[in-house]
C-alpha positions as CSV (number, residue, x, y, z in Angstrom):
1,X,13.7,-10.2,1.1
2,X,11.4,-13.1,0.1
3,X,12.9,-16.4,0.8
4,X,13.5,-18.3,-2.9
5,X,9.9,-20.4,-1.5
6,X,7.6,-17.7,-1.3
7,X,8.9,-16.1,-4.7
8,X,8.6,-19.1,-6.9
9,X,5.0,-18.9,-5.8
10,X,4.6,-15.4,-5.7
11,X,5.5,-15.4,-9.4
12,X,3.5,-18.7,-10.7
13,X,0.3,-17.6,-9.0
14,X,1.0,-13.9,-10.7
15,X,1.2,-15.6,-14.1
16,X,-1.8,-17.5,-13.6
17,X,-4.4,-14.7,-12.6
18,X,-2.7,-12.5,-15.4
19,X,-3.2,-14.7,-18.1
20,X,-7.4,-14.8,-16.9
21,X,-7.5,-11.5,-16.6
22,X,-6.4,-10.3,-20.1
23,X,-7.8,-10.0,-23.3
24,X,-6.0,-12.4,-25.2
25,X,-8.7,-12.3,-28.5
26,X,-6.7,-9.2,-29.8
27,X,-3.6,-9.4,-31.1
28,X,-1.4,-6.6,-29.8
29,X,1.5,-8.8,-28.1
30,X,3.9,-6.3,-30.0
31,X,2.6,-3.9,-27.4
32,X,3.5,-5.5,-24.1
33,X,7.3,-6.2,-23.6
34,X,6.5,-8.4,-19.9
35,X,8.4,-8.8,-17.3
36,X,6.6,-11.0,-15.4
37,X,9.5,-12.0,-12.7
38,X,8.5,-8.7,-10.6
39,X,4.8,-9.2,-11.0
40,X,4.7,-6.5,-13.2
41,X,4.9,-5.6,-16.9
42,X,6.3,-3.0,-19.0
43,X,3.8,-1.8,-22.0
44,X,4.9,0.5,-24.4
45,X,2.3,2.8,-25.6
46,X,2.7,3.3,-29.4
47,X,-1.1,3.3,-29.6
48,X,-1.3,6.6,-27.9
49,X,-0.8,9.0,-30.7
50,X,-2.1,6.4,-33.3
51,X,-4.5,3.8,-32.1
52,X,-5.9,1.1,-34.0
53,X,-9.9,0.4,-34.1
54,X,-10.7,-1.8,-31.1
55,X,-12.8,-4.8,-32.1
56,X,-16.5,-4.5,-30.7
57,X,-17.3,-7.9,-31.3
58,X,-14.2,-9.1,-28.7
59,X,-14.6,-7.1,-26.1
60,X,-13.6,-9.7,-23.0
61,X,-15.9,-9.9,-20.2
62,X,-14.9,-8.8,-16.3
63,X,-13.7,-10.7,-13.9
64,X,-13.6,-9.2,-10.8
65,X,-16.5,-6.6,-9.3
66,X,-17.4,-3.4,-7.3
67,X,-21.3,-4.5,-6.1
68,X,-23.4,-4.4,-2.9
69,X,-22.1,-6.9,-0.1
70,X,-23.1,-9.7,1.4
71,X,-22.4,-8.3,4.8
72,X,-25.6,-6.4,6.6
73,X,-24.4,-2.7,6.6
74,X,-21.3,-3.4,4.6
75,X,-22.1,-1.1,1.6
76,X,-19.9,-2.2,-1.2
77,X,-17.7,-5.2,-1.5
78,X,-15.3,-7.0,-4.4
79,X,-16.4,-9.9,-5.9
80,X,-14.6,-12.6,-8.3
81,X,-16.4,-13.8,-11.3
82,X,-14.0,-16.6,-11.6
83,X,-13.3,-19.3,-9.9
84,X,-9.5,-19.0,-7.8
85,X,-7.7,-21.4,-7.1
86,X,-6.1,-21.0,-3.1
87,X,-3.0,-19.1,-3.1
88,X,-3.7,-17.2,-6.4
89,X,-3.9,-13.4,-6.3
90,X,-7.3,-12.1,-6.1
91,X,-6.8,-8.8,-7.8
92,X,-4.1,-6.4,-10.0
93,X,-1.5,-6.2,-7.5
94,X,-1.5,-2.6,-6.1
95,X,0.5,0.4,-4.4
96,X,0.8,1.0,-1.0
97,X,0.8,4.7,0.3
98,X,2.5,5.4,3.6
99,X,1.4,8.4,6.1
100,X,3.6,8.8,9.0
101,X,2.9,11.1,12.1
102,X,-0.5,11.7,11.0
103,X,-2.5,12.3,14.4
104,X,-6.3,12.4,13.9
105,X,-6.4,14.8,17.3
106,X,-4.9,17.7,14.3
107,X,-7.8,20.5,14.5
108,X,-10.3,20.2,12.0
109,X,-9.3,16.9,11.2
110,X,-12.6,14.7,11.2
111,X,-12.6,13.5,8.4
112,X,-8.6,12.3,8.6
113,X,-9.8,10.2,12.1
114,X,-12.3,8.7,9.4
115,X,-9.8,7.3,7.3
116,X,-7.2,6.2,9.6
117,X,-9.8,4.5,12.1
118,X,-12.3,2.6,9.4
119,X,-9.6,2.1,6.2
120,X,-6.0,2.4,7.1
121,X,-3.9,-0.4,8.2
122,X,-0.9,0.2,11.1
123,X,2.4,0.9,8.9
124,X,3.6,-2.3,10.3
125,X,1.6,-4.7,8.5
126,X,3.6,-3.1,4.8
127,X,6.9,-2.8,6.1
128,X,6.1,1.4,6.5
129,X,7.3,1.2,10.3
130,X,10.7,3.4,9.5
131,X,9.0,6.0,7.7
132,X,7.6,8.2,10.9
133,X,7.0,7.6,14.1
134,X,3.7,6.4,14.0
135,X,2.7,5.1,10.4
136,X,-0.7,4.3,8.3
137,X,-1.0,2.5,5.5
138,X,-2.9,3.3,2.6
139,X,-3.9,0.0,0.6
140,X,-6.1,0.6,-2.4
141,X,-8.2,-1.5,-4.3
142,X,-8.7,-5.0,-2.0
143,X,-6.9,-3.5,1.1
144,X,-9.8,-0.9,1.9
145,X,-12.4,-2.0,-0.2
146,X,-13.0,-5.6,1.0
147,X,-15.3,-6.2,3.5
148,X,-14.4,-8.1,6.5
149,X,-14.9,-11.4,8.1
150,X,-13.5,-12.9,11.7
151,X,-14.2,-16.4,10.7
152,X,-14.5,-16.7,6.6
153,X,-11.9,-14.3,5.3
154,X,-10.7,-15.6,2.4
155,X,-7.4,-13.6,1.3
156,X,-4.4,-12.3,2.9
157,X,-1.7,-10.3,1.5
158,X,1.6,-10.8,0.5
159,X,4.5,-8.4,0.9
160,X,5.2,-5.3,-0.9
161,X,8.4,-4.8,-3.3
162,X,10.4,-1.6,-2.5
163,X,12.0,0.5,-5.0
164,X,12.3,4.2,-6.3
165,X,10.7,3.2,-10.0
166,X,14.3,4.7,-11.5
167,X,13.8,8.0,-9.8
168,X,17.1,8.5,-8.5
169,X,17.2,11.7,-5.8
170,X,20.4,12.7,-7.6
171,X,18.8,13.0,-10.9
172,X,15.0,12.8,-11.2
173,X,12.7,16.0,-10.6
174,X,10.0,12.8,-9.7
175,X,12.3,11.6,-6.8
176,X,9.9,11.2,-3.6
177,X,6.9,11.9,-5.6
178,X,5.5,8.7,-5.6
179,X,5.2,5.7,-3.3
180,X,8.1,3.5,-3.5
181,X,5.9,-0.1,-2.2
182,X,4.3,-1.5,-4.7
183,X,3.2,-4.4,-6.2
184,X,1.0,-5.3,-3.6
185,X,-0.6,-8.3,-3.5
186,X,-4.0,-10.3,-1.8
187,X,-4.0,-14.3,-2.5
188,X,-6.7,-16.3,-2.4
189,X,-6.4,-18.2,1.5
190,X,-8.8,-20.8,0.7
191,X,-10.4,-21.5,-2.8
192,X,-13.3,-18.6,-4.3
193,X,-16.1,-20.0,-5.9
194,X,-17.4,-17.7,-9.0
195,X,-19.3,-15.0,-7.4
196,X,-17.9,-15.4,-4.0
197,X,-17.3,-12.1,-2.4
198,X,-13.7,-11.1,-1.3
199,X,-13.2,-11.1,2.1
200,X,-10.6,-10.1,4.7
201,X,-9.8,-10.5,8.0
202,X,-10.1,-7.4,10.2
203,X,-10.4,-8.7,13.4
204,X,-13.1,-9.7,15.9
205,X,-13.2,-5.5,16.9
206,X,-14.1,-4.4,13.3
207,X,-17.3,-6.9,14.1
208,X,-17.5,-5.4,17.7
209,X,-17.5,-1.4,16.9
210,X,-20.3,-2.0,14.2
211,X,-22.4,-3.7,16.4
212,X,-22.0,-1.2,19.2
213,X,-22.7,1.6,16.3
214,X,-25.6,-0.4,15.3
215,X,-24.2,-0.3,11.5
216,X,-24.9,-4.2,11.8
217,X,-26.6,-6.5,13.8
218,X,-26.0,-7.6,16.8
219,X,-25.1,-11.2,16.9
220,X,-23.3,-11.2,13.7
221,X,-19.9,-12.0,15.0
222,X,-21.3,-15.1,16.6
223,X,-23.4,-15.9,14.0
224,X,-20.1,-15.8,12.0
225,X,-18.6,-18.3,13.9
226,X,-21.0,-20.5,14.0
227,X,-21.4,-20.6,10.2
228,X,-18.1,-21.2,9.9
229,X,-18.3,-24.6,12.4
230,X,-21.6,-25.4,10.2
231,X,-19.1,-25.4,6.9
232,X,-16.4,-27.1,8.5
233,X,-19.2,-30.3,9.8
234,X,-20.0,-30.1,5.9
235,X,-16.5,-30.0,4.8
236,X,-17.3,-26.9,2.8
237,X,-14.9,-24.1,1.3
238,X,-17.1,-21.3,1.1
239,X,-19.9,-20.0,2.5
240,X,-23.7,-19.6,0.2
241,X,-24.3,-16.6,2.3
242,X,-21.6,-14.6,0.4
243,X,-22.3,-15.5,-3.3
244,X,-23.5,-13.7,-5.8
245,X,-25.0,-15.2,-8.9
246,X,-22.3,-14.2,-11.9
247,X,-24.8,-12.7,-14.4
248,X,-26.1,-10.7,-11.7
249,X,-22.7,-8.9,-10.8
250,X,-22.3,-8.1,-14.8
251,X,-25.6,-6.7,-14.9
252,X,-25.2,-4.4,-11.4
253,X,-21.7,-4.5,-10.5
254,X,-18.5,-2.3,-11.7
255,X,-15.4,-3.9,-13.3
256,X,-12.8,-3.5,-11.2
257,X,-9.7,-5.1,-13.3
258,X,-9.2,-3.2,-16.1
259,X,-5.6,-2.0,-15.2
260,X,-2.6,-2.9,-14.7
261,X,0.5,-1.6,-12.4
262,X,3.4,-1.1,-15.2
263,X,6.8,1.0,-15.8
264,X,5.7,4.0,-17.3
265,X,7.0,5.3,-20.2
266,X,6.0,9.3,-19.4
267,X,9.7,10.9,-18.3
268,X,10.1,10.9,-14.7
269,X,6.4,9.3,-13.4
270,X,7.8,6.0,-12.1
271,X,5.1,3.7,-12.5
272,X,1.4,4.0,-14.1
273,X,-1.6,1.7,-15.3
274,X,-2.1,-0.1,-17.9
275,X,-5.2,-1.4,-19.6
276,X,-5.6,-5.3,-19.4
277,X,-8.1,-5.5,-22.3
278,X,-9.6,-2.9,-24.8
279,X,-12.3,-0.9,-24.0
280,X,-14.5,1.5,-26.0
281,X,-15.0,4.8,-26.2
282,X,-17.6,6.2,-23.8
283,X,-17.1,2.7,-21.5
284,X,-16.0,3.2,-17.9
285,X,-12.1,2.1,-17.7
286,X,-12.3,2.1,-13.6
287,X,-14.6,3.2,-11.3
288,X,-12.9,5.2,-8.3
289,X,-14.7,6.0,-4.9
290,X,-13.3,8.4,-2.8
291,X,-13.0,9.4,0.8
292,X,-13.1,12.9,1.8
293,X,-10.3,14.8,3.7
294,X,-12.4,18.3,4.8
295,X,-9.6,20.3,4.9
296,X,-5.8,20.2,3.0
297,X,-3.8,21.8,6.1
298,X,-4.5,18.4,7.6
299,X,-2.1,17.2,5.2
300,X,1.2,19.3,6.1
301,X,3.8,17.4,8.1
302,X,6.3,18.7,10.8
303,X,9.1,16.5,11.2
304,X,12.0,17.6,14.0
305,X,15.4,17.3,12.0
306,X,19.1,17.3,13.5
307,X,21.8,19.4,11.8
308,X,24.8,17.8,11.1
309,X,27.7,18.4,13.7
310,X,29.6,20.8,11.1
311,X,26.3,22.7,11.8
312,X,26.1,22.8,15.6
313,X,24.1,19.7,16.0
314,X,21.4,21.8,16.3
315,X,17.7,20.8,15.6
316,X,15.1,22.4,13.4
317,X,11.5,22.0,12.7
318,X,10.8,21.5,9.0
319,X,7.5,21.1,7.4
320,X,6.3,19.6,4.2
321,X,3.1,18.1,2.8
322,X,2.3,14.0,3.1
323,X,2.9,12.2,-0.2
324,X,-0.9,11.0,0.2
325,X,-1.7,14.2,-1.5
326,X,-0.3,13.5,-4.6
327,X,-2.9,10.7,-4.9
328,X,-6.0,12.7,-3.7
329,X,-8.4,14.9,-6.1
330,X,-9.0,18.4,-5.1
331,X,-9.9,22.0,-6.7
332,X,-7.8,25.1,-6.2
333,X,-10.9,26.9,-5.1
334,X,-11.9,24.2,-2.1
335,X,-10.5,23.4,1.0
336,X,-11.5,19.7,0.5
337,X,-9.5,16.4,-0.8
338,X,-11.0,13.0,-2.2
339,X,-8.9,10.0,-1.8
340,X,-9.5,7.2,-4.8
341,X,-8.9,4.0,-3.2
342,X,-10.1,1.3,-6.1
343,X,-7.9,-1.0,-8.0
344,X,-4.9,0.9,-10.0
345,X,-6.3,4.3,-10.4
346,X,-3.6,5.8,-7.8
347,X,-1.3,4.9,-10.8
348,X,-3.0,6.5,-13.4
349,X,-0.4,9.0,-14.9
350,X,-0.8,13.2,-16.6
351,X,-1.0,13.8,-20.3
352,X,-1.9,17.6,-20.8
353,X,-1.9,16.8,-24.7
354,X,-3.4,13.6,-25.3
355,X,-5.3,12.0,-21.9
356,X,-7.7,8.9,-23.4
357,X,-9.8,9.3,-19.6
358,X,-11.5,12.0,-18.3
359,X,-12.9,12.3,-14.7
360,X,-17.0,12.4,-13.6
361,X,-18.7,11.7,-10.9
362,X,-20.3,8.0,-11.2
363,X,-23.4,7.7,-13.3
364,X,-24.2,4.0,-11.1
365,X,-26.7,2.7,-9.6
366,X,-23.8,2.4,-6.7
367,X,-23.2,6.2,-6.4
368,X,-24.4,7.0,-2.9
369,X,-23.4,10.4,-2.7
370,X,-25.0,11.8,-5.6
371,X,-27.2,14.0,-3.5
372,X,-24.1,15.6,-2.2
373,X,-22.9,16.6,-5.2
374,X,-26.4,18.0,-5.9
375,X,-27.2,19.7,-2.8
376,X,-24.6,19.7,-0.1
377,X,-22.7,22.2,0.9
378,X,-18.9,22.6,1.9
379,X,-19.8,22.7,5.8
380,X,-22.1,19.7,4.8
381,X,-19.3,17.3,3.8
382,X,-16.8,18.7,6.0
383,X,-19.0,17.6,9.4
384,X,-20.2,14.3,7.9
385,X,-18.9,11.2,9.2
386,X,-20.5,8.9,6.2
387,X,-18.5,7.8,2.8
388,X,-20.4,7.2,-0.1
389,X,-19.1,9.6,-3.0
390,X,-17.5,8.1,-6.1
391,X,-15.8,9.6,-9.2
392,X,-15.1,7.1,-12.4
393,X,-12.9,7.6,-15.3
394,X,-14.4,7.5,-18.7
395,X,-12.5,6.2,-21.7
396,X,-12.3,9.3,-24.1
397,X,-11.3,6.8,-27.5
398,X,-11.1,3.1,-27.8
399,X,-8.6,2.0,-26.0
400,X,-6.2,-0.5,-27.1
401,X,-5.1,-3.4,-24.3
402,X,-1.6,-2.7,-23.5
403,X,-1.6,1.1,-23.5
404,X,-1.0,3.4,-20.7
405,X,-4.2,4.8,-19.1
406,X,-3.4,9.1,-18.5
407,X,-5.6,11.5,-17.4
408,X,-5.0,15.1,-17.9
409,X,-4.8,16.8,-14.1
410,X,-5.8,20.2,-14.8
411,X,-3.8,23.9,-15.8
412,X,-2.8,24.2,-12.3
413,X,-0.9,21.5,-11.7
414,X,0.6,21.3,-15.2
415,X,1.9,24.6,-14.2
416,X,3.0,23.7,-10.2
417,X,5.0,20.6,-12.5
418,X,6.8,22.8,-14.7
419,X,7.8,25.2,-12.1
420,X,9.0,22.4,-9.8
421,X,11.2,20.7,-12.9
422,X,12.6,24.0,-14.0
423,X,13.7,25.1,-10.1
424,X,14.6,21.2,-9.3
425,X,18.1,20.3,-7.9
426,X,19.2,17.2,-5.8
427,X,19.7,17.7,-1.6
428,X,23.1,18.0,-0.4
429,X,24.4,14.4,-0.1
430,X,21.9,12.8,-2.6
431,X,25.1,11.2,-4.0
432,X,25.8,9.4,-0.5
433,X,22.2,7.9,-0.4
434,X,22.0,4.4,-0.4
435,X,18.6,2.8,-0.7
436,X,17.9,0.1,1.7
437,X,16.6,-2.4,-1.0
438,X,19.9,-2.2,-2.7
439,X,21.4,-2.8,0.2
440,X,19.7,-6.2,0.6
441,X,20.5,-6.9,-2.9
442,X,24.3,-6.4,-2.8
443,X,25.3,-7.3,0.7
444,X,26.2,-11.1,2.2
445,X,28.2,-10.6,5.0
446,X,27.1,-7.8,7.1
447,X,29.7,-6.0,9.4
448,X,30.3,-5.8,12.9
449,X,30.0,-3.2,15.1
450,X,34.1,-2.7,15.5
451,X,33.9,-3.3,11.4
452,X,31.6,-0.5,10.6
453,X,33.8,1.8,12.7
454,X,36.4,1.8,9.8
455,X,34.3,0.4,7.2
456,X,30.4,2.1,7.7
457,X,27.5,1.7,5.8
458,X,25.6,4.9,4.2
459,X,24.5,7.0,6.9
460,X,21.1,6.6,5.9
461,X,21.1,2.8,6.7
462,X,20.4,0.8,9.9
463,X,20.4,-3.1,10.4
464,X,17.1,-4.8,11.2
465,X,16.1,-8.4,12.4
466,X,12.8,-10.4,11.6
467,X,12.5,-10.9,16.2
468,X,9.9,-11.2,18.6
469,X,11.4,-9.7,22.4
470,X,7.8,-11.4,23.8
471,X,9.3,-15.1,22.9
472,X,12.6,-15.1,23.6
473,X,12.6,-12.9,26.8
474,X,11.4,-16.5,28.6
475,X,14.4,-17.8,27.9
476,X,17.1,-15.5,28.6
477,X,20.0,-16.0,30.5
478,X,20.9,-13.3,32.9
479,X,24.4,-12.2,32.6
480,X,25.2,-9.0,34.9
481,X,21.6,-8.8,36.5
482,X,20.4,-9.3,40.3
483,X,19.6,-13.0,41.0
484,X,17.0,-11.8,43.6
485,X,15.0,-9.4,41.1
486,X,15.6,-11.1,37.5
487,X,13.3,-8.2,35.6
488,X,16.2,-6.0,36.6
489,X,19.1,-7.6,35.1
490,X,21.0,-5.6,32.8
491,X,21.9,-7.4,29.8
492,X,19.9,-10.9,28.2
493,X,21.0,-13.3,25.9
494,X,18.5,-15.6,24.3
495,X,19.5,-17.7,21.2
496,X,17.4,-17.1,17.7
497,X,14.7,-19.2,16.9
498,X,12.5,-19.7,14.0
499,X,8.6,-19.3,15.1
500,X,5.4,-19.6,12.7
501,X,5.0,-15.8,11.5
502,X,8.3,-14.3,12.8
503,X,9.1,-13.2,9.3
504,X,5.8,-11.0,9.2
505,X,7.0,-7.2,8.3
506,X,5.5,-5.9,12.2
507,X,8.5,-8.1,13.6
508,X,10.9,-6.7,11.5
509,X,13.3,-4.6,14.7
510,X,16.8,-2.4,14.7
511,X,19.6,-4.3,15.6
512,X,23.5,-3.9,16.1
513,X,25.9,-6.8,14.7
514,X,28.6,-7.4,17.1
515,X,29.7,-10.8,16.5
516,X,29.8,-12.9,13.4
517,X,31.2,-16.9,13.4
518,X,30.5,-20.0,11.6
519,X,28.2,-23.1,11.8
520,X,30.3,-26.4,12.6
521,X,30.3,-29.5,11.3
522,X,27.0,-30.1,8.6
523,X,26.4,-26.5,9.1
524,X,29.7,-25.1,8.1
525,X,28.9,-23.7,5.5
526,X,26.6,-20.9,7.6
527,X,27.4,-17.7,9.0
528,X,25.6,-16.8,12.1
529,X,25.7,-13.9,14.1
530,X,24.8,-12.2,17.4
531,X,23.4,-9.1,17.6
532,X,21.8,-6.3,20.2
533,X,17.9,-5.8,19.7
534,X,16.5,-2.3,20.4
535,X,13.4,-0.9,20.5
536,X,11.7,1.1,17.6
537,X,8.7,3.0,16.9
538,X,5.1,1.1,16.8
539,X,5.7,-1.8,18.8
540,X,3.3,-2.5,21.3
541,X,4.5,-2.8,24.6
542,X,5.0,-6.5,24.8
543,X,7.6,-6.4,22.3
544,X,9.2,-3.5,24.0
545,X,12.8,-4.3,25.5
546,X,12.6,-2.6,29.0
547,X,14.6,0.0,29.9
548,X,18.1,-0.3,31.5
549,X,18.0,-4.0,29.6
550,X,20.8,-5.1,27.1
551,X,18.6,-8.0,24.7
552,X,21.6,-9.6,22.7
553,X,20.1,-12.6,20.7
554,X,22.7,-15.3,19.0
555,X,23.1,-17.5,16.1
556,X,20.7,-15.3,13.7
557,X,20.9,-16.3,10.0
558,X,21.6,-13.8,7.4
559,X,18.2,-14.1,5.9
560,X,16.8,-12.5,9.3
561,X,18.5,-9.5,8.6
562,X,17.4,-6.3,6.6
563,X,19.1,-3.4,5.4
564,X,16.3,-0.5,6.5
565,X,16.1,3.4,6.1
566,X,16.6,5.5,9.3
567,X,13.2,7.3,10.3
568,X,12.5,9.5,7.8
569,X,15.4,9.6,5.0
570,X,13.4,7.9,2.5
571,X,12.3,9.8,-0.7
572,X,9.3,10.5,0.5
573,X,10.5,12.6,2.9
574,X,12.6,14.8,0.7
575,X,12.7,18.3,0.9
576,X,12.5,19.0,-2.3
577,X,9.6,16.2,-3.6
578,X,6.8,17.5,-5.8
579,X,3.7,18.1,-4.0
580,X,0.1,19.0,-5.4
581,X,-3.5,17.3,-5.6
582,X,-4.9,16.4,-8.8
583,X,-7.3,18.7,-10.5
584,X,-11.2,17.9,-10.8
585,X,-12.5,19.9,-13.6
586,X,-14.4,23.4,-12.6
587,X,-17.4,22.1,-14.6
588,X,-18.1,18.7,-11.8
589,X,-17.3,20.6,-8.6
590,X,-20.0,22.2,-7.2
591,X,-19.6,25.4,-6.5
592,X,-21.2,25.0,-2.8
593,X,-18.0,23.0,-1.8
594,X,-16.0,26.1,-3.1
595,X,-14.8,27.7,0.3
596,X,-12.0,29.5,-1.0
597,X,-13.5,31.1,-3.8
């Protein structure tokens, strides 16, 4: 977990940007019961059936945007209408959606390449690496729609919390039908000035494939770096290329913090949004583009499962639907999917009785796609490589700061929900499932390998180390190898050493415990131990232990170590988890997107 450092921060700089963001000229504190240690809060939502009259004359202003960007060919980018401080989130923290095994090569999966190649991150980067064996990250809101910069990015992200929202697999219907990584977080890496746009670091090849595309300019990425030298001479924070004036972004741009991530009080939904001020009826609560996915069967999953020995040992194919699905829009008479990827509207929650937003397509200046809802047809959308479509949800009543935002997601999945409740009943050995997180939370000393064999963990959980193979492999000592060829030997020891960015979630590695001691002297009061590395899914080959080598690394400290999930025995990958898209009303779709009809 986070060391004691990062969460005193993590929870100060939390505090501050919620107490800019929200509307503190009403007086409804009776309505939020925070709990801001998790960088989260619990609302109760006793407005909903009876709400009080929202006062017009105190309705805050916005703080942070959806408006064009400053980069040539960018299309839209965030910016802040605040001033932040450095190291002070930029944005509502977030949830994180991870896709595992999804290969873009699937027929008829375009659009999927799309998504995975311009606005998913590698599963590593979130801690998703044990979920499949090759895993994307979906990050809305900041994650994919922040434009990028090699040289002036100005926020990075923080880690993800991990935990099943108190949907237990041995007693909730809702168990593996949301993401368990939220709480997702970007701070401010170097002071935003008011109107600054949010930037993030992509890489120098995010620079290099536009240019080639001729979606930008060529030269930008040097002219990048050499406005970055020209700020540094000036002893400058920001750059005046990528401001925006302040009363311009209120008159063209879309608010994009008016929600919150909260515990939701709706029986078995886990987590949903909130609304950080009040908003009137009629007003746009959040504004939500979307990517398309042409076709659902891109979707399905096929994972390769092996029996238990009672059974034969045997292996079996089974197939089941990504969890990314529950988060997409989509129409029981269309083949196609729309992902929503802006701040907090993948936690916007079902009310079939009393829903205060409904769903439209954007009536903004910055809806590019409105000729596709007008006049494109199914085969048009399906064969286009652009993005540019965006839906918005409209506040249906005043709505009172504090109170859950819900949507109402159509007859047909109302109906798929009821069935799945009514037929619902936890896998065999839900009751032996031990979450990794609770793991972390509840264990000191971790067990050798000769302990475990009388004394074993859940047989859902591995041990992990924060460890980079491409460091220490340098200074291994052979033991057991050929003195004449060294990259042959068979086993490598190499003590455990603390390097700038080890504890970064792609270095996080399985490993075996086989010895455990004490520190001496000053350090006696430590427990180090030795452990084997091994080789996992994702890692690129320079962190890949050859094969035939034995890498055993010494004296690691307890706080390298995870608790993890074995490939594929989170919730997400539950047999039995609640699948379905949510419904866009028959009276928006167009009927020439209607290929199933």
């Amino acid at each position: 977990r986070n060391n004691v450092l990062l969460l005193t921060v993590t929870i100060i700089a939390t505090l501050i940007i919620v107490t800019h963001a929200v509307d503190t000229t009403v007086n409804d504190d009776n309505l939020k019961q925070c709990k801001e240690s998790n960088g989260s809060c619990e609302y109760s939502s006793t407005t909903t059936t009876s709400p009080r009259k929202v006062d017009r004359t105190n309705v805050p202003p916005c703080f942070l945007y959806l408006a064009e960007s400053t980069i040539e060919g960018g299309g839209l980018g965030i910016f802040s209408a605040i001033n932040i401080p450095r190291g002070v989130p930029v944005a509502p923290s977030d949830v994180v959606i991870q896709l595992h095994d999804l290969f873009p090569q699937k027929p008829r999966a375009t659009n999927i390449s799309l998504f995975i190649t311009h606005y998913a991150y590698d599963g590593q980067e979130t801690g998703g690496q044990y979920e499949g064996r090759l895993v994307y990250s979906a990050s809305p809101g900041v994650g994919m729609l922040s434009n990028g910069h090699p040289a002036l990015y100005n926020v990075l992200p923080h880690v993800p919390e991990v935990d099943e929202a108190d949907l237990p697999r041995t007693t909730s219907p809702g168990a593996g039908a949301i993401t368990h990584y939220h709480n997702y977080s970007y701070y401010a890496q170097r002071p935003i000035e008011a109107g600054g746009e949010v930037l993030l670091n992509h890489g120098e090849n995010w620079f290099r494939e536009r240019e080639a595309k001729g979606v930008i300019r060529p030269g930008t990425l040097e002219a990048a770096k050499k406005e970055l030298d020209e700020m540094k001479s000036k002893g400058e924070t920001n750059s005046k290329k990528h401001l925006r004036p302040v009363e311009w972004l209120v008159e063209n741009g879309l608010c994009l913090d008016n929600l919150r991530e909260g515990r939701s009080k709706i029986p078995n939904a886990g987590r949903g949004a909130f609304a950080a001020r009040s908003m009137l009826k009629g007003s746009v609560v959040a504004p939500a583009p979307v990517l398309q996915i042409a076709h659902k069967d891109v979707l399905q999953t096929e994972k390769v499962k092996v029996m238990q020995r009672s059974s034969g040992g045997k292996e079996m194919v089974v197939k089941g639907r990504q969890l990314l699905l529950n988060y997409c829009f989509g129409h029981p008479k269309s083949s196609l999917l729309f992902y929503p990827y802006s701040p907090g509207v993948n936690l916007i929650n079902h009310s079939p009785t009393n829903p205060n937003v409904a769903l439209r397509w954007s009536t903004s200046n910055q809806h590019r796609g409105k000729d596709w809802v007008d006049n494109w047809s199914y085969d048009d959308i399906e064969q286009s490589q652009e993005t540019g479509l965006m839906m918005e949800f409209v506040a249906l009543r005043d709505i009172h700061r504090g109170e859950e935002i819900t949507l109402d997601y159509g007859h047909e999945w109302e109906t798929a929900w009821n069935d799945h409740v009514r037929g619902w009943y936890p896998v065999a050995g839900a009751e032996q499932y031990t979450p990794s997180y609770v793991m972390d939370d509840v264990v000191t000393l971790l067990r050798t390998e000769e302990e475990q064999r009388s004394h074993p963990y859940p047989d859902n959980i591995i041990t992990s180390c924060f460890y980079r193979y491409s460091e220490g492999k340098e200074e291994a000592q052979n033991i057991g190898g050929s003195n004449q060829n060294p990259s042959k030997r068979e086993t490598a020891v190499v003590p455990w050493k603390m390097t700038r960015g080890l504890f970064e979630l792609n270095n996080l590695r399985p490993c075996q415990v086989i010895r455990r001691e004490k520190g001496v002297e000053k350090d006696e009061k430590q427990v180090y131990y030795t452990a084997v590395i091994r080789n996992r899914y994702g890692l690129n080959r320079a962190e890949r232990i050859p094969k035939g080598e034995t890498h055993i690394v010494t004296r690691i400290p307890r706080m390298a170590f995870r608790f993890t999930d074995k490939i594929y025995t989170t919730d997400q990958h539950l047999e039995n988890a609640f699948r379905h898209f949510i419904g866009i009303p028959d009276d928006i779709f167009p009927e020439g997107w209607m290929d199933l009809a």
